[in-house]
C-alpha positions as CSV (number, residue, x, y, z in Angstrom):
1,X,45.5,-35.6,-34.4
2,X,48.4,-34.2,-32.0
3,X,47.9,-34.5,-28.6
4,X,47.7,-30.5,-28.2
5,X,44.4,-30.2,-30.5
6,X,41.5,-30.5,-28.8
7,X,38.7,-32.8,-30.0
8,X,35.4,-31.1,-30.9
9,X,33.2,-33.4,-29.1
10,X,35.1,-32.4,-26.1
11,X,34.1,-28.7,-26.3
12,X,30.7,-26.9,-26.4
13,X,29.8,-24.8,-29.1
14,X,29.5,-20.9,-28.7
15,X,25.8,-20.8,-28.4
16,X,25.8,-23.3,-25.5
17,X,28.3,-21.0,-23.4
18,X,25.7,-18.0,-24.1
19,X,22.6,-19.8,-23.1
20,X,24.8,-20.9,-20.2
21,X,26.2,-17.4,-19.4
22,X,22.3,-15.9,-20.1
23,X,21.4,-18.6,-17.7
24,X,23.5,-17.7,-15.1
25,X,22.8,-13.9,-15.4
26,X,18.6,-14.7,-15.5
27,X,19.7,-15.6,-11.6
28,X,20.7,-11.8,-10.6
29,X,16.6,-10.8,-9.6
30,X,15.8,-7.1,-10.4
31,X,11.8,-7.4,-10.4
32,X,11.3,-6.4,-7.0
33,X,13.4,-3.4,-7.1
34,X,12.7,0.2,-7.4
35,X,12.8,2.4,-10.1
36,X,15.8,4.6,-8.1
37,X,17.8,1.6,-7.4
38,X,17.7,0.2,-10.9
39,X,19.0,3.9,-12.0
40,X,21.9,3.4,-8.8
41,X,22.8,0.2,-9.9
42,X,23.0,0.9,-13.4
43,X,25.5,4.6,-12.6
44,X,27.3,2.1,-10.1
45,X,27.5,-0.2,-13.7
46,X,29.1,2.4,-15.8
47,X,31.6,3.5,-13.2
48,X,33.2,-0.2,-12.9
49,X,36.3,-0.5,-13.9
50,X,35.0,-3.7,-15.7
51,X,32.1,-2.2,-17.2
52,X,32.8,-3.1,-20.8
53,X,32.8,-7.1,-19.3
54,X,29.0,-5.9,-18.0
55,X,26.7,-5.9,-20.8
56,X,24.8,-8.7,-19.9
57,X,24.2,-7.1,-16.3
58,X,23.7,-3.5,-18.3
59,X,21.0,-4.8,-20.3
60,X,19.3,-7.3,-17.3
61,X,19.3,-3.8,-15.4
62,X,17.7,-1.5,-18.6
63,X,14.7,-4.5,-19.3
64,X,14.4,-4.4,-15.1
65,X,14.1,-1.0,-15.7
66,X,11.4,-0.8,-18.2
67,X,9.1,-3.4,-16.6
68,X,8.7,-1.4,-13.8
69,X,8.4,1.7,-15.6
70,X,5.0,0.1,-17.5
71,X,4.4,-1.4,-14.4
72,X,4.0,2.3,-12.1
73,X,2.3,3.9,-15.2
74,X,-0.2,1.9,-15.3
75,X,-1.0,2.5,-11.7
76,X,0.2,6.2,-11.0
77,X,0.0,9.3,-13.5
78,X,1.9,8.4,-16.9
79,X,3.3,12.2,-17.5
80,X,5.7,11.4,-13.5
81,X,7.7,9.1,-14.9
82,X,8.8,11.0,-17.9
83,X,11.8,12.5,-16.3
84,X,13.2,9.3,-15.0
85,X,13.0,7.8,-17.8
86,X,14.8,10.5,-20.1
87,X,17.4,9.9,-17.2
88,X,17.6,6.8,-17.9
89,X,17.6,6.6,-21.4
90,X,20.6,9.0,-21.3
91,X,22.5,6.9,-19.3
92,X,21.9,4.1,-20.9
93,X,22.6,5.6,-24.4
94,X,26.2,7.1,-23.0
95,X,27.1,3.5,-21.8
96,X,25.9,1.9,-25.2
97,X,28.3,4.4,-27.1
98,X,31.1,3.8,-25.0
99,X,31.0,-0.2,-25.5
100,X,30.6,0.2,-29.1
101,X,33.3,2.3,-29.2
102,X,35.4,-0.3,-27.2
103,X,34.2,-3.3,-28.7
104,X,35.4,-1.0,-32.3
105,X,38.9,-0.8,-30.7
106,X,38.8,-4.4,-29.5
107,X,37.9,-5.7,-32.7
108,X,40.9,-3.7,-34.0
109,X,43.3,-5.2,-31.8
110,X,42.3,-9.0,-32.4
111,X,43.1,-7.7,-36.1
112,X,46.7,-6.3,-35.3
113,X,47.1,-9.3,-33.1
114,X,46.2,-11.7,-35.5
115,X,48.5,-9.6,-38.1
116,X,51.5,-10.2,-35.2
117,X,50.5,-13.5,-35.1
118,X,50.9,-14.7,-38.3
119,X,54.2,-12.6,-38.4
120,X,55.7,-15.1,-35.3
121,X,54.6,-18.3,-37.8
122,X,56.2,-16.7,-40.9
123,X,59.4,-16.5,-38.3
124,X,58.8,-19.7,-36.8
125,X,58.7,-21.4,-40.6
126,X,61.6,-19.5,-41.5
127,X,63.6,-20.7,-38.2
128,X,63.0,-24.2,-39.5
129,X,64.7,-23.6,-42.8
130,X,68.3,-22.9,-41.4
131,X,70.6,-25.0,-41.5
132,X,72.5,-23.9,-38.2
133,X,73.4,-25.6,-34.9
134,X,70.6,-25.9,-32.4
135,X,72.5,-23.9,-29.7
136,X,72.3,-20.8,-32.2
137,X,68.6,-21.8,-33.3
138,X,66.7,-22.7,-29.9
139,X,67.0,-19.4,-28.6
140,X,65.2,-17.8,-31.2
141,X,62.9,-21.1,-30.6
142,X,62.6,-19.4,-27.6
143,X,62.2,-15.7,-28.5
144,X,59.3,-16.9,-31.0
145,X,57.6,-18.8,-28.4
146,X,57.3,-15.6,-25.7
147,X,56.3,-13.6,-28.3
148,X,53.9,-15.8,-29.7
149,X,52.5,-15.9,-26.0
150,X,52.8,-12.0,-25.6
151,X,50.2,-11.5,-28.3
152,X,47.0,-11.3,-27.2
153,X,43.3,-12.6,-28.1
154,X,42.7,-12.3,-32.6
155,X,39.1,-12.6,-34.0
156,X,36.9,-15.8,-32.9
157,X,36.7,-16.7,-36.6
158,X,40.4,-17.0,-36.9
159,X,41.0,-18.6,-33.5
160,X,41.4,-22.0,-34.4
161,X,43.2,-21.6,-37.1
162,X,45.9,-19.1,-36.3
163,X,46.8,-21.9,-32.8
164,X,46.6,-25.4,-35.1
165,X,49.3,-23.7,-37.7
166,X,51.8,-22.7,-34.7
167,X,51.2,-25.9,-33.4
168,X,52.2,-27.8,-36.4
169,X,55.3,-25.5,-36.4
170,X,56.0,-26.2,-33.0
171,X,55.9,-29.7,-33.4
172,X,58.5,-29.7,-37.2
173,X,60.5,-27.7,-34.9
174,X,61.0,-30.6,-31.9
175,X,60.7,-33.5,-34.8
176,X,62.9,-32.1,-37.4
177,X,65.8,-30.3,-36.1
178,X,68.2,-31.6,-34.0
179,X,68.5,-30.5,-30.8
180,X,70.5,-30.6,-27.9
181,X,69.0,-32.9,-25.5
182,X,69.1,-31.8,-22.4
183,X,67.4,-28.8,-23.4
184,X,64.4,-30.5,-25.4
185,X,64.1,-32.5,-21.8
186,X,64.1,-29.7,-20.1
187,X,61.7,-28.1,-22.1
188,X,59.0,-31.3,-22.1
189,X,59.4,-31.4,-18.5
190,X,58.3,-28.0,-17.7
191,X,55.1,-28.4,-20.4
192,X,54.2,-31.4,-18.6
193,X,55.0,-29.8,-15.0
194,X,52.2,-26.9,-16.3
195,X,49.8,-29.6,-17.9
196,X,49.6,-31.4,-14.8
197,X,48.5,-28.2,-12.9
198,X,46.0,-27.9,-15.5
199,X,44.7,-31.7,-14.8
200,X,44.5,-30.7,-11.6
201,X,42.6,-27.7,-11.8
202,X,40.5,-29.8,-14.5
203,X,39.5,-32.6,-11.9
204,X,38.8,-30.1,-9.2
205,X,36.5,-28.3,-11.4
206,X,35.0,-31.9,-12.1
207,X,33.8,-31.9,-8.3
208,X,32.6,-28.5,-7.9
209,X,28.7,-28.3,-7.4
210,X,29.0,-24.9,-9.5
211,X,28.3,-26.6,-12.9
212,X,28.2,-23.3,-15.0
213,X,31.1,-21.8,-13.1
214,X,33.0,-24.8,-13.7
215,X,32.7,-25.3,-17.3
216,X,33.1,-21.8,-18.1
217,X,36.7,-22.4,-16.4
218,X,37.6,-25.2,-18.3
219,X,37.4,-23.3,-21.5
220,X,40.0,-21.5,-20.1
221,X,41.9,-24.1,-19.1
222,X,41.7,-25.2,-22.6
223,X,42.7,-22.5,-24.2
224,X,45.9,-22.3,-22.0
225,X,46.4,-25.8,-22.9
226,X,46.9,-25.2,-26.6
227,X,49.5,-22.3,-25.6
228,X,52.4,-24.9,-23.9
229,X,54.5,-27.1,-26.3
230,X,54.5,-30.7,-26.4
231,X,55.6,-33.4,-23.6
232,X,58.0,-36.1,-23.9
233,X,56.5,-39.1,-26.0
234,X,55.9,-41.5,-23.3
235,X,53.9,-38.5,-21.4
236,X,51.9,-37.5,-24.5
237,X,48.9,-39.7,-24.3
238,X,48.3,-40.6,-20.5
239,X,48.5,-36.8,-19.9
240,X,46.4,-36.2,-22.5
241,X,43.7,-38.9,-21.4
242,X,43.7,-37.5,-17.8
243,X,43.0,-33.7,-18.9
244,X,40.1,-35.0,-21.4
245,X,38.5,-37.6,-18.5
246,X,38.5,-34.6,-16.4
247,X,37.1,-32.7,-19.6
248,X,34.2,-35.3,-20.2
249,X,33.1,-35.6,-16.4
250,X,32.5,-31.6,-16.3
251,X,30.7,-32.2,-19.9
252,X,28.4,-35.1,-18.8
253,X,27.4,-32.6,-15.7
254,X,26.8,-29.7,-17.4
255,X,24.7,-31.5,-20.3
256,X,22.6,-33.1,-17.1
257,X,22.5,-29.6,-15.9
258,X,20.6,-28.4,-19.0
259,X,18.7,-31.4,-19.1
260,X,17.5,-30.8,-15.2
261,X,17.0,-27.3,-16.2
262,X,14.3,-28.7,-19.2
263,X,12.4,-30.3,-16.7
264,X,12.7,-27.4,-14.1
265,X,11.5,-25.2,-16.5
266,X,8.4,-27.1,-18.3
267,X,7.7,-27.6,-14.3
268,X,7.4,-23.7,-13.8
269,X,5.5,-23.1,-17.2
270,X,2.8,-25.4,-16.2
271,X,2.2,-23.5,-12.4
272,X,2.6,-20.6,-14.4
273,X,-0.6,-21.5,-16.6
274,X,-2.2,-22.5,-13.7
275,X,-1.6,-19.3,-12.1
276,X,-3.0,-18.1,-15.6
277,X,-6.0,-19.7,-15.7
278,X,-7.6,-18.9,-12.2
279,X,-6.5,-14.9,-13.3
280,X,-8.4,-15.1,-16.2
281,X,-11.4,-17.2,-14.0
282,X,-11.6,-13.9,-11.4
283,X,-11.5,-11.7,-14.6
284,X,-14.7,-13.1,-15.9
285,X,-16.9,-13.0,-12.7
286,X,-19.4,-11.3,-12.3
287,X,-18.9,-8.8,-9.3
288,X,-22.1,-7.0,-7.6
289,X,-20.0,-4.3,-5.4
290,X,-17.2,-2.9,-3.8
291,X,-17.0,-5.7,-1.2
292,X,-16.4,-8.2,-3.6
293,X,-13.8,-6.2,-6.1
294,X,-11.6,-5.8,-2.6
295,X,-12.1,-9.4,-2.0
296,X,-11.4,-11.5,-5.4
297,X,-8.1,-7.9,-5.5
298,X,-7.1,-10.0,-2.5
299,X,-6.9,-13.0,-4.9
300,X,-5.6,-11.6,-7.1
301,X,-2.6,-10.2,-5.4
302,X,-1.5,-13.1,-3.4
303,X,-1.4,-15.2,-6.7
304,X,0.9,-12.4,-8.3
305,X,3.0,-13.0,-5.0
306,X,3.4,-16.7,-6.0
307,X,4.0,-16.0,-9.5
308,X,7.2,-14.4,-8.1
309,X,8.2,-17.8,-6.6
310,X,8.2,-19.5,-9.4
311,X,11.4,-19.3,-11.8
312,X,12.2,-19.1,-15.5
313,X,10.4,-21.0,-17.9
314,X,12.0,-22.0,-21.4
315,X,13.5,-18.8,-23.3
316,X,10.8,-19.6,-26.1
317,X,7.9,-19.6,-23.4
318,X,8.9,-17.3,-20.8
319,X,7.8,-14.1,-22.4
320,X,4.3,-15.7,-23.6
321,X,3.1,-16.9,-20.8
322,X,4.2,-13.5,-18.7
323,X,2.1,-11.5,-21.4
324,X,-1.0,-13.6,-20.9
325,X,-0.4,-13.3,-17.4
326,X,-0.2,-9.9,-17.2
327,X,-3.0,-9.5,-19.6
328,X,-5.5,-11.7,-17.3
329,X,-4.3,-9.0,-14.9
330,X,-4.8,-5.8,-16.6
331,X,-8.1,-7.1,-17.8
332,X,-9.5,-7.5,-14.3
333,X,-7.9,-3.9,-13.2
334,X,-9.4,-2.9,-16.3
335,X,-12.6,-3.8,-15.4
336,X,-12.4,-2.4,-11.8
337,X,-11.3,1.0,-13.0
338,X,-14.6,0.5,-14.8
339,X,-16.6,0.0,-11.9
340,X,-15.2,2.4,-9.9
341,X,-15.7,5.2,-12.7
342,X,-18.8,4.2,-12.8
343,X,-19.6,3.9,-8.9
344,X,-18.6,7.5,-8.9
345,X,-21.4,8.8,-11.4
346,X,-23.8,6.9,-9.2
347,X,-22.7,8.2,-5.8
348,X,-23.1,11.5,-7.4
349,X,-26.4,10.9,-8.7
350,X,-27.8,9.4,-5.6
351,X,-26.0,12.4,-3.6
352,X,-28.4,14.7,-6.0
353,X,-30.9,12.7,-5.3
354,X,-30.5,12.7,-1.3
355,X,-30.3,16.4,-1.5
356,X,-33.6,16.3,-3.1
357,X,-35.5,14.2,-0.5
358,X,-33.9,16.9,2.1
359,X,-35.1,20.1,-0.1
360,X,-38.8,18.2,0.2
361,X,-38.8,17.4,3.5
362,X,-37.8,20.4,4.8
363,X,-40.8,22.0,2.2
364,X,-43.0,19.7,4.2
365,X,-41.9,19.7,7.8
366,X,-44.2,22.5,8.8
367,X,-47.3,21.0,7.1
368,X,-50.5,20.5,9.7
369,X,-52.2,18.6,7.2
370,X,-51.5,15.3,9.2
371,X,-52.5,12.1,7.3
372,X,-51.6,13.5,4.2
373,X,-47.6,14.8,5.2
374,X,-47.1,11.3,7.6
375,X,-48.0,9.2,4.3
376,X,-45.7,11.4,2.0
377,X,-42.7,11.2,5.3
378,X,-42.9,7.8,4.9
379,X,-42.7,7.6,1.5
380,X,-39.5,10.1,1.3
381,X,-38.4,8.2,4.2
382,X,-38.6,4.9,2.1
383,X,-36.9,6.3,-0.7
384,X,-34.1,7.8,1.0
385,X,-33.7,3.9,1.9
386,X,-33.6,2.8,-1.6
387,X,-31.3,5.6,-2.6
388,X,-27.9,3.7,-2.9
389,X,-24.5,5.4,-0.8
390,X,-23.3,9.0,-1.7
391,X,-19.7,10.1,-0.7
392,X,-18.9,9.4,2.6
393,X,-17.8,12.7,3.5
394,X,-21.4,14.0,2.6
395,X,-23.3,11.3,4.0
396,X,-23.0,12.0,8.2
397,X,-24.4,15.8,7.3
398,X,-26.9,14.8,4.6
399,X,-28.6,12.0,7.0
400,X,-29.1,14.6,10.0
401,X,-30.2,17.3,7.6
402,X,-33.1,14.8,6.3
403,X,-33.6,13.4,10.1
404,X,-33.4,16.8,11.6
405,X,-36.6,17.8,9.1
406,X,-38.6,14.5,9.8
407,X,-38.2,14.9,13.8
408,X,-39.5,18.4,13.4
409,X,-42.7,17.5,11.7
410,X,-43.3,14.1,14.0
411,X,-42.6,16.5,16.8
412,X,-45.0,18.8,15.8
413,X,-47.7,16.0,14.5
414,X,-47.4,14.5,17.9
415,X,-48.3,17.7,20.0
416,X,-51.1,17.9,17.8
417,X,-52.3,14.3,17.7
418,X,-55.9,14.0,17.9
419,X,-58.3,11.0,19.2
420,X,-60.2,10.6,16.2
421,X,-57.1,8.6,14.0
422,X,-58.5,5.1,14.6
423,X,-55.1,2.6,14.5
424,X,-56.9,0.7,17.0
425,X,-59.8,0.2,14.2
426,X,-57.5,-0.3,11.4
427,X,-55.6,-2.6,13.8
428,X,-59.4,-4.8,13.8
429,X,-60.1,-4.5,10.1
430,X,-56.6,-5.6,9.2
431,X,-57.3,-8.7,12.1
432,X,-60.7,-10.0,10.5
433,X,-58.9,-9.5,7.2
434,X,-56.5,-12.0,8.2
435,X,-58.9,-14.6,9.8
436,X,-61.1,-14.0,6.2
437,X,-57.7,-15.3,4.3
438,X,-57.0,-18.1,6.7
439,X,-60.6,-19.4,6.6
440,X,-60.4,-18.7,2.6
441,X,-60.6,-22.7,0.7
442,X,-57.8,-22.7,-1.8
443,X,-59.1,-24.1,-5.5
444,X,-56.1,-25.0,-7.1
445,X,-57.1,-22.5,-9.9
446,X,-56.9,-19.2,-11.2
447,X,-59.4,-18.1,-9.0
448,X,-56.7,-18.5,-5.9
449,X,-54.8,-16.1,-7.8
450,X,-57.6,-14.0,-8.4
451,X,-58.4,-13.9,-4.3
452,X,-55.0,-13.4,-3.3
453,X,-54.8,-10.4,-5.6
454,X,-58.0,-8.9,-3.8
455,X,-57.1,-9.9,-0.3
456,X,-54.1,-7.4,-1.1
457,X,-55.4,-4.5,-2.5
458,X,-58.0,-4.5,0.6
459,X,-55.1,-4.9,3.0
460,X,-53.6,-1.9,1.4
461,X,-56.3,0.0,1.6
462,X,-56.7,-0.3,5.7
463,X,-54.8,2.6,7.3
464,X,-52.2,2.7,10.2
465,X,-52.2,0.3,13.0
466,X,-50.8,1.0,16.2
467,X,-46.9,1.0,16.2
468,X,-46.1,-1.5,18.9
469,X,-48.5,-3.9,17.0
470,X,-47.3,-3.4,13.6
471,X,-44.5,-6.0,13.3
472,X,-47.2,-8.8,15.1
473,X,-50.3,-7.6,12.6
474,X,-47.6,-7.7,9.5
475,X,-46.3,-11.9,10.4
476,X,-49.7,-12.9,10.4
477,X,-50.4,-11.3,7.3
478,X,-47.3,-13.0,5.9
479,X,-48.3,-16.1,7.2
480,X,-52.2,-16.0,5.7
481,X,-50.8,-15.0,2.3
482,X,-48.3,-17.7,2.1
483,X,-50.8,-20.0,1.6
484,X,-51.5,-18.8,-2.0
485,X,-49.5,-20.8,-5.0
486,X,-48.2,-17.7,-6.4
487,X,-46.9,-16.1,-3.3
488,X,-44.8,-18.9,-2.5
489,X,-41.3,-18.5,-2.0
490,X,-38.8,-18.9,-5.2
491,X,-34.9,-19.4,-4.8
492,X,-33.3,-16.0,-5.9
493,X,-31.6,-15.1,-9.1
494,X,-29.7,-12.6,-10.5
495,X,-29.5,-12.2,-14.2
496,X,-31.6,-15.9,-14.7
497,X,-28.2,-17.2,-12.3
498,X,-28.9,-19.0,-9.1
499,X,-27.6,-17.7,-6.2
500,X,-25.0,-18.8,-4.2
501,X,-25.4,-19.5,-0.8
502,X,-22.8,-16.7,0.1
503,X,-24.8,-14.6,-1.8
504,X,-27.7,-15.0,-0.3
505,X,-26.4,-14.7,3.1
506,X,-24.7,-11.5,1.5
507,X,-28.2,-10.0,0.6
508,X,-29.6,-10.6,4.0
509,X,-26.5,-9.2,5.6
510,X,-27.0,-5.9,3.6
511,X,-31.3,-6.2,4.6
512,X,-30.9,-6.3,8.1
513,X,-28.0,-3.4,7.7
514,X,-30.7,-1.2,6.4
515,X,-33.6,-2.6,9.0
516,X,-31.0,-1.3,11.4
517,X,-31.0,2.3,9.7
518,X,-34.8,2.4,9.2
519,X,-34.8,1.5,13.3
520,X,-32.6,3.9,13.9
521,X,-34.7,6.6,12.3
522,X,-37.5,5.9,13.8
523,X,-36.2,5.8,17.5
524,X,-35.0,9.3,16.0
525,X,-38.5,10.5,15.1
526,X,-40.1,8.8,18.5
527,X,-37.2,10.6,21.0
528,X,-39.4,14.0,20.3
529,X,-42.3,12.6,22.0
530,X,-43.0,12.2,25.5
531,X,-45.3,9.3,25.2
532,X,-42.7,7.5,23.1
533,X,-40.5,5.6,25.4
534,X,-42.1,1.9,25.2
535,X,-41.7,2.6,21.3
536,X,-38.3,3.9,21.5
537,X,-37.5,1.0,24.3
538,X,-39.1,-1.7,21.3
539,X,-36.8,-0.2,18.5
540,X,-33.8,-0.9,20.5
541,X,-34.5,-4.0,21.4
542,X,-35.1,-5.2,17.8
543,X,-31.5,-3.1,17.0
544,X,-29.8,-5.2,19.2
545,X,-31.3,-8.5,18.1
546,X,-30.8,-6.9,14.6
547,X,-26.7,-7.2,15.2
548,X,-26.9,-10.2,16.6
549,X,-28.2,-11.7,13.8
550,X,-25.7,-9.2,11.7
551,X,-23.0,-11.2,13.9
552,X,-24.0,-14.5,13.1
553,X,-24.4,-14.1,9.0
554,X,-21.1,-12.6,9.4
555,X,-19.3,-15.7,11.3
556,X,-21.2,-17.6,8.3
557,X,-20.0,-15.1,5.1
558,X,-16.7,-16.0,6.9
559,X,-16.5,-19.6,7.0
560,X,-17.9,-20.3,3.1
561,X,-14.8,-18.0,2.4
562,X,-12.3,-19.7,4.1
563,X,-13.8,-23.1,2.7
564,X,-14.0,-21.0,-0.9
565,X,-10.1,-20.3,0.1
566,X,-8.9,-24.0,0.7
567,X,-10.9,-25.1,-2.3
């Protein structure tokens, strides 16, 4: 092998320079812009002067593109985005024409150039067949050579071919005919004057930190190697030797590039299925309301924030593991569309609902019939508490509506209260009641059961006590009760599931919410009455005590999240 050939082992094969030029364009990031500046950057593309050089960028920018395009559908109104994307598309399509049309005329030159080509060899061989003086034949030498460099690039396929024939001409030409020496020294002396500026730029490539840059130069430098003659024998090999140690120090780099790249890579695809796996964990839980779909939505974003720090897996995993990703992703959204769609139909229900309770207590406001109309207030008043939230924009006017009926009746049942409603009688029954179930001897049977049953139904039965000593009257009642096995407190469920303690702090959060409401109210349906102030005075005191505790549970809701968080 002549010292102009090239040895395979020194070069890299097509494929490597693609994954290395892919590689290197994967770097430009496009995800986190808009769809207007994709469409910009793409009409700034196809105005380049360079354009044709650009389809890697041109189709980096159209896959850009269409991510985000899914990516706004699926959270905006599909039928918006139809115009920018026909834009695009049309763009897109006039740019793809246009290279095919030039890589069509490229294609056609490498042909004509090969075709020019092959005429400077058939000249070359036919220089080498005369039988003249080499003063008359070295300066068509010359002629054939500038030509030969004038042509330019001929199909990849033919490449290596078309150069190792004009180099085996080349070198008959200095071997076989006799030339004049000065000339022929002349002549080595400027090939090797040129092939040390490419050792040179060889060994500084060798030190640059930009291993993909650098190795996509040496081809180059290569290629302009094989165009210069031959060097004076005693040059040939040590010149030789230095370009191809240069060579093999920016090949042993760029192979431990790739090989760094591997690990970099199976590094990312493993936090990437991480990342996976706790998407696909908040997609399965079970969620109870709105508080909690905002909550594990914060979750859900911040881990599609880290996703963006991480970089490329392998080409064979990258796309896989995006699209379980992103369907761990659209699976929760899907699920919260869900619950919204269907929070909606039950806002709307319960908004029917509230207008109802308003229609009957307005029906009822005026009745005299006092006993009766109190017990059926309280029950509307009770079931406007169990009634879940309507929209908000109705709720303000449909609460003073159903308040503003209530205050008129108590208004009017208090100007018309009469002596004979014993609470203070009720308040004794319910008393000796109590004392009956403390002084009651437990069995440890059925018949416990049994007692505790008819203990309730008789304590249901006793009317009204007075209001200041209902809360006192209802503790003791709790307390004489809890003595029976089957009134005993359990741990709660939901859905045979243990609660959590969050959730359980979460359910007497929302409680003591509505205790505050139901206080609320009845300071509302005391303010009408003149006698009312010690009651009103009570209510507010147990609202403030109320928040308080609402303060407290919060602090605690808190703090099992940020430990949740850290976990």
């Amino acid at each position: 092998m002549s010292e102009e050939m090239i040895p395979d082992v020194e070069m890299t094969s097509d494929v490597a320079v693609a994954e290395a030029a892919e590689i290197a364009e994967s770097a430009v990031n496009y995800s986190e812009k808009t769809l207007a500046e994709l469409i910009t950057l793409f009409e700034e593309l196809v105005q380049n002067e360079e354009r044709m050089n650009m389809a890697k960028e041109a189709e980096a920018l159209k896959a850009a593109f269409y991510k985000r395009l899914l990516k706004e559908k699926a959270e905006g109104v599909e039928d918006a985005f139809a115009a920018v994307e026909a834009g695009f598309k049309d763009l897109y399509n006039k740019y793809k024409k246009e290279r095919a049309e030039f890589n069509k005329q490229l294609e056609k030159e490498r042909e004509q150039n090969l075709a020019l080509k092959e005429a400077v060899i058939a000249d070359l061989k036919a220089l080498l067949e005369k039988q003249e003086d080499v003063n008359a034949t070295f300066p068509e030498f010359r002629e054939i050579q500038n030509r030969w460099k004038a042509v330019g690039a001929v199909p990849a396929q033919n490449y290596r071919n078309i150069n190792e024939t004009y180099q085996l001409y080349v070198e008959q030409f200095y071997d076989m005919v006799k030339i004049n020496r000065e000339l022929r020294d002349l002549d080595f002396k400027k090939n090797l004057e040129a092939k040390e500026e490419f050792c040179k730029a060889a060994e500084a490539l060798a030190e640059s930190e930009n291993v993909l840059e650098a190795f996509r130069e040496l081809q180059k430098l290569h290629e302009q190697w094989k165009e210069y003659g031959p060097v004076a024998k005693e040059y040939r090999e040590g010149i030789w030797e230095r370009f191809k140690a240069a060579t093999a120090t920016i090949n042993k780099k760029y192979q431990a590039h790739f090989e760094g790249l591997k690990e970099q890579q199976a590094e990312n695809l493993a936090k990437k299925e991480a990342l996976c796996v706790k998407v696909e964990e908040i997609a399965a839980r079970e969620v109870s309301g709105s508080n909690q779909w905002n909550e594990f939505s914060k979750e859900i974003e911040d881990i599609q924030k880290e996703w963006k720090t991480i970089g490329f897996a392998s080409k064979k995993d990258n796309q896989k593991i995006y699209d379980r990703f992103r369907a761990a992703c659209d699976q929760f959204y899907a699920r919260k569309r869900d619950f919204y769609t269907d929070y909606k139909d039950s806002i709307n229900s319960n908004l029917d609902k509230k207008i109802a309770l308003c229609e009957a207590a307005e029906a009822l406001k005026n009745s005299t019939e006092w006993k009766k109309a109190t017990d059926q207030f309280i029950s509307l008043q009770k079931q406007w508490k169990e009634i879940g939230a309507v929209p908000r924009k109705k709720s303000e006017l449909l609460w003073k509506r159903f308040r503003a009926a209530c205050d008129e009746f108590f208004a009017l049942r208090d100007k018309n209260a009469k002596p004979e409603n014993d609470y203070y009688g009720n308040l004794k029954a319910k008393n000796r009641l109590i004392e009956e179930m403390k002084a009651y001897e437990l069995k440890g049977d059925e018949s416990d059961v049994q007692a505790m049953q008819e203990f309730q139904k008789r304590w249901q039965e006793i009317g009204f006590v007075p209001f200041k000593e209902k809360d006192n009257v209802a503790k003791a009642y709790k307390e004489a009760i809890s003595r029976f096995p089957s009134n005993r407190p359990q741990r709660r469920t939901r859905g045979g599931r243990q609660l959590s303690e969050k959730e359980i702090l979460i359910q007497k959060y929302n409680t003591l919410e509505q205790d505050i409401v139901t206080y609320e109210n009845n300071i509302g349906f005391f303010s009408m009455s003149k006698s009312s102030e010690p009651l009103v005075k009570q209510m507010q005191e147990r609202i403030a005590q109320a928040k308080a505790e609402l303060a407290k549970l919060a602090d605690q809701i808190r703090a099992i999240s940020e430990a949740e968080s850290q976990e």
